[in-house]
C-alpha positions as a Markdown table, in Angstrom:
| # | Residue | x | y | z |
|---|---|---|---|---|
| 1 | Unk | 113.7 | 88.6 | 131.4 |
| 2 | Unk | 111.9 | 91.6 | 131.9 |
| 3 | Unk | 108.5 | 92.6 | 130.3 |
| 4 | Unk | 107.1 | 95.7 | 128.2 |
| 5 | Unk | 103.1 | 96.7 | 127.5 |
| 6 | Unk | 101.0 | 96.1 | 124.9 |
| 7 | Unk | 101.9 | 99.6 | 124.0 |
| 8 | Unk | 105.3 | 98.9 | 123.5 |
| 9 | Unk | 104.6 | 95.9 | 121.4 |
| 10 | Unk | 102.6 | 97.9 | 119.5 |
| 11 | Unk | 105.0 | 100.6 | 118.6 |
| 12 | Unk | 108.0 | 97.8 | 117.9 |
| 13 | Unk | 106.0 | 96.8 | 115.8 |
| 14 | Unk | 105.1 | 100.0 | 113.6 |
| 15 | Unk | 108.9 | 100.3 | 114.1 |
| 16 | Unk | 109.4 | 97.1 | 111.9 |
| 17 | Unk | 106.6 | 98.0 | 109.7 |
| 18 | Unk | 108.3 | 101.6 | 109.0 |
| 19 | Unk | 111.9 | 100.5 | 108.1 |
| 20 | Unk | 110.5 | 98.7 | 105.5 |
| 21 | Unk | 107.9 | 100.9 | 104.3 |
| 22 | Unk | 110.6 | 104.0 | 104.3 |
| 23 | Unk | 112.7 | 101.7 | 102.2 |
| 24 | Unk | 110.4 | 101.0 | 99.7 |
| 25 | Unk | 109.3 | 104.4 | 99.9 |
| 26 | Unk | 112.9 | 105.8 | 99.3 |
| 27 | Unk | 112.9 | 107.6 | 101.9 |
| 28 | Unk | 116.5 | 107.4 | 103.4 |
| 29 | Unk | 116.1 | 110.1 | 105.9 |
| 30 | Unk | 112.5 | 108.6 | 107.9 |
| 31 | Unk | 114.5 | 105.3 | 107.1 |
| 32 | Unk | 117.1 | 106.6 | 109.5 |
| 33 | Unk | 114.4 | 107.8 | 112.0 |
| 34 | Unk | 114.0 | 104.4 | 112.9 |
| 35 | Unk | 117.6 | 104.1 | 114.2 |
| 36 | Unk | 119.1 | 105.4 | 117.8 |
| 37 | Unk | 120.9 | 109.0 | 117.6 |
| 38 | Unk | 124.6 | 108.5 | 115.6 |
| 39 | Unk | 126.5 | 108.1 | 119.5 |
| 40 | Unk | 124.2 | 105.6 | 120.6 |
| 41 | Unk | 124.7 | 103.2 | 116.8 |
| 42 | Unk | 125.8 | 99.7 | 117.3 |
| 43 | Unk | 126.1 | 98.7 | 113.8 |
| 44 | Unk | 124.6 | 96.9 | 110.7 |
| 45 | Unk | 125.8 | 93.5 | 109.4 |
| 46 | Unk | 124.2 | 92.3 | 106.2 |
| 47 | Unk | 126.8 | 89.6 | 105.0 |
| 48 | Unk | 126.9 | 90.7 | 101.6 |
| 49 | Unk | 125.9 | 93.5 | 101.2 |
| 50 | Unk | 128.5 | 95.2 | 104.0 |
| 51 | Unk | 128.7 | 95.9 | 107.3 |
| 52 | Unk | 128.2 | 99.6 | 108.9 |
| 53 | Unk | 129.5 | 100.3 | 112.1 |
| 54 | Unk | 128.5 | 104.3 | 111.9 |
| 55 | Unk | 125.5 | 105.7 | 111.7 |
| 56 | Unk | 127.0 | 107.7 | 109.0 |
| 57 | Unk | 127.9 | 104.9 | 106.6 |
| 58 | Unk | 124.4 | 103.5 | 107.4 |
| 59 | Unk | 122.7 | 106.6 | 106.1 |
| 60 | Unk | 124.9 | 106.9 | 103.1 |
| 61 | Unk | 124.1 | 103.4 | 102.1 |
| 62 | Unk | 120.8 | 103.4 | 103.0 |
| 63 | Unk | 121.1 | 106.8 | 100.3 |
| 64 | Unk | 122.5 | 104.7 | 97.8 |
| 65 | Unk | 120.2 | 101.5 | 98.1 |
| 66 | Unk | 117.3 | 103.7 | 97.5 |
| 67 | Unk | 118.6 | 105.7 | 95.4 |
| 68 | Unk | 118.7 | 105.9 | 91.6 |
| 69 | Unk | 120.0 | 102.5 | 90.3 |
| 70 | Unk | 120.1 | 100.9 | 94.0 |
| 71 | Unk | 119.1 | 97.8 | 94.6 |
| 72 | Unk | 115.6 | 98.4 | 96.7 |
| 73 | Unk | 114.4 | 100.5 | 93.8 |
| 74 | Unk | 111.1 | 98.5 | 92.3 |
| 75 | Unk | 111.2 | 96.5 | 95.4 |
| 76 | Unk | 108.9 | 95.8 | 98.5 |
| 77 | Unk | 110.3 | 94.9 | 101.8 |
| 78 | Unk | 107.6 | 92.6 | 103.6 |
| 79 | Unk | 108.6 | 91.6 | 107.6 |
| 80 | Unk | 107.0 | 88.1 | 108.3 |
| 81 | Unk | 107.5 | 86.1 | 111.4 |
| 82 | Unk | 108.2 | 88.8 | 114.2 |
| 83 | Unk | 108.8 | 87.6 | 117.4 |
| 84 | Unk | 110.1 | 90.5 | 119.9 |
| 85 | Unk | 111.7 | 89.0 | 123.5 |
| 86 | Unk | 112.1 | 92.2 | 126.2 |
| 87 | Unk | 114.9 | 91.9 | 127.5 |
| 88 | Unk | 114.7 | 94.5 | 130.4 |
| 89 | Unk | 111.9 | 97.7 | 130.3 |
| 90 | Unk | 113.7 | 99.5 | 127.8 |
| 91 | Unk | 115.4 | 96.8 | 125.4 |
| 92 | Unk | 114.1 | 93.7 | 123.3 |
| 93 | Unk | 115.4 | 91.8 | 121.1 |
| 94 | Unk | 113.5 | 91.6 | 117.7 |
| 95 | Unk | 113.7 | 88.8 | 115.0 |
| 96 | Unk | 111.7 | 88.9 | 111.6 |
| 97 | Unk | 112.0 | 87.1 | 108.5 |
| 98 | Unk | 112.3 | 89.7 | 105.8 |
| 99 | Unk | 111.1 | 89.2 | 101.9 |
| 100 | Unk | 112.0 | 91.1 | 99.2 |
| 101 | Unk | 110.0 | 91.5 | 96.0 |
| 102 | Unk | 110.3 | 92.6 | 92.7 |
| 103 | Unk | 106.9 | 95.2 | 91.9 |
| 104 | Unk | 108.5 | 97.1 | 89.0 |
| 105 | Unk | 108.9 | 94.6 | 87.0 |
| 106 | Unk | 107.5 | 91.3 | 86.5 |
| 107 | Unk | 106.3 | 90.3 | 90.2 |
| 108 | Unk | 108.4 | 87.5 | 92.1 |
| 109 | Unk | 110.3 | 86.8 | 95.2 |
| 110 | Unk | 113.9 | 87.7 | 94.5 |
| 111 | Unk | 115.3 | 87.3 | 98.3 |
| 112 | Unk | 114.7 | 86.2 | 102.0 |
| 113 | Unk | 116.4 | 86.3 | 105.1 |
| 114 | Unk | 116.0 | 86.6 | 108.7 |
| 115 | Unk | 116.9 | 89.6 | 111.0 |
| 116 | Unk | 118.8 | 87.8 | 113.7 |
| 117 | Unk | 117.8 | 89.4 | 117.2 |
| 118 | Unk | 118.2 | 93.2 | 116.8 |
| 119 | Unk | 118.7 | 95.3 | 119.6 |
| 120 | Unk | 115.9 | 97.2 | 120.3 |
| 121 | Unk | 115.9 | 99.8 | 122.8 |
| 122 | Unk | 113.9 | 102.8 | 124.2 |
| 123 | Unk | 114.7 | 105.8 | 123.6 |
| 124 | Unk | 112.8 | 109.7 | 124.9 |
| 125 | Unk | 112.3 | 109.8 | 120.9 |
| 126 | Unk | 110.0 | 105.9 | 121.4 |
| 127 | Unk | 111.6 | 103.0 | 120.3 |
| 128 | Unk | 114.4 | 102.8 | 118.0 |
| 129 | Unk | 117.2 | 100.7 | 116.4 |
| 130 | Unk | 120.5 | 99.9 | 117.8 |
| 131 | Unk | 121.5 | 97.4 | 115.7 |
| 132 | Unk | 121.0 | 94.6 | 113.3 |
| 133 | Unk | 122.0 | 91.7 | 111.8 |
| 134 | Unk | 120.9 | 90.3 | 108.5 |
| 135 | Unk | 121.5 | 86.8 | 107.4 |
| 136 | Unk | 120.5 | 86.5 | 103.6 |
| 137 | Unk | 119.2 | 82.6 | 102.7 |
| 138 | Unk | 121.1 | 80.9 | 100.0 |
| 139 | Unk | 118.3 | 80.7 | 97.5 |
| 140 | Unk | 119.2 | 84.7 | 96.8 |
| 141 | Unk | 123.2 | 83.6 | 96.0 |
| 142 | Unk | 121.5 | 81.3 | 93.4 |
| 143 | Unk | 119.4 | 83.4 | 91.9 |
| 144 | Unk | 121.8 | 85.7 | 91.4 |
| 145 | Unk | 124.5 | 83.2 | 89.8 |
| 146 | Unk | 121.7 | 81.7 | 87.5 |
| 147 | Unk | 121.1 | 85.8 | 86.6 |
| 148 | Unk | 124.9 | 86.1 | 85.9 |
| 149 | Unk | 124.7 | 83.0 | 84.0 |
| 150 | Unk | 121.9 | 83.9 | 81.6 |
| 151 | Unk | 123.5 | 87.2 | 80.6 |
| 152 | Unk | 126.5 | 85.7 | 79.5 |
């Protein structure tokens, strides 16, 4: 296993702390500053909501998610949990739980999950993104069928 500074730490950190902040800011394109250059992408699984194996369709989800009548709008992204394990001087592998919040509206919890080891690696541009995995907890699918349920 190898082993990174403080520094670095540091600055994985901020990186965690920006991708959501950028999300809930709507801000797609310093959203996407958090990510490697398009050649270097490795891919975004979220389960249900898709999987993104450009850079390209990351950025154009990322657009719509955001974007009017996307799902992050009136939301807050809050990382919990972060453990980052270096796996050589210029990669680690970084795993958060991640909670999502309604602020728009009447306040609650409305998801969780856990980013599952994403690769994290150093670039000349610090450290970015190469890819991720997100694995949404169940409560989320039942919240959403209750939703469905109450609407009908």
């Amino acid at each position: 296993m190898g082993s990174i500074s403080f520094e670095d730490y540091h600055e994985i950190q901020s990186l965690v702390s920006r991708y959501c902040i950028t999300t809930d800011n709507a801000d797609a394109d310093a959203f996407m500053d958090c990510w490697v250059e398009p050649d270097e992408f490795g891919g975004y699984e979220s389960g249900p909501f898709g999987s993104m194996p450009t850079w390209q369709e990351m950025y154009k989800f990322e657009k719509h998610h955001v974007g009017p009548g996307g799902m992050a709008v009136g939301k807050r992204h809050q990382a919990t949990n972060l453990l980052i394990e270096p796996v050589d001087e210029n990669t680690v592998h970084v795993t958060h739980d991640m909670i999502v919040m309604e602020v728009a509206e009447i306040p609650g919890i409305l998801a969780t999950g856990r980013y599952d080891k994403s690769v994290v690696v150093r670039t000349d541009k610090g450290w970015k993104f190469k890819s991720r995995s997100l694995h949404v907890d169940p409560g989320f699918f039942n919240l959403t069928a209750h939703e469905a349920g109450t609407r009908e």
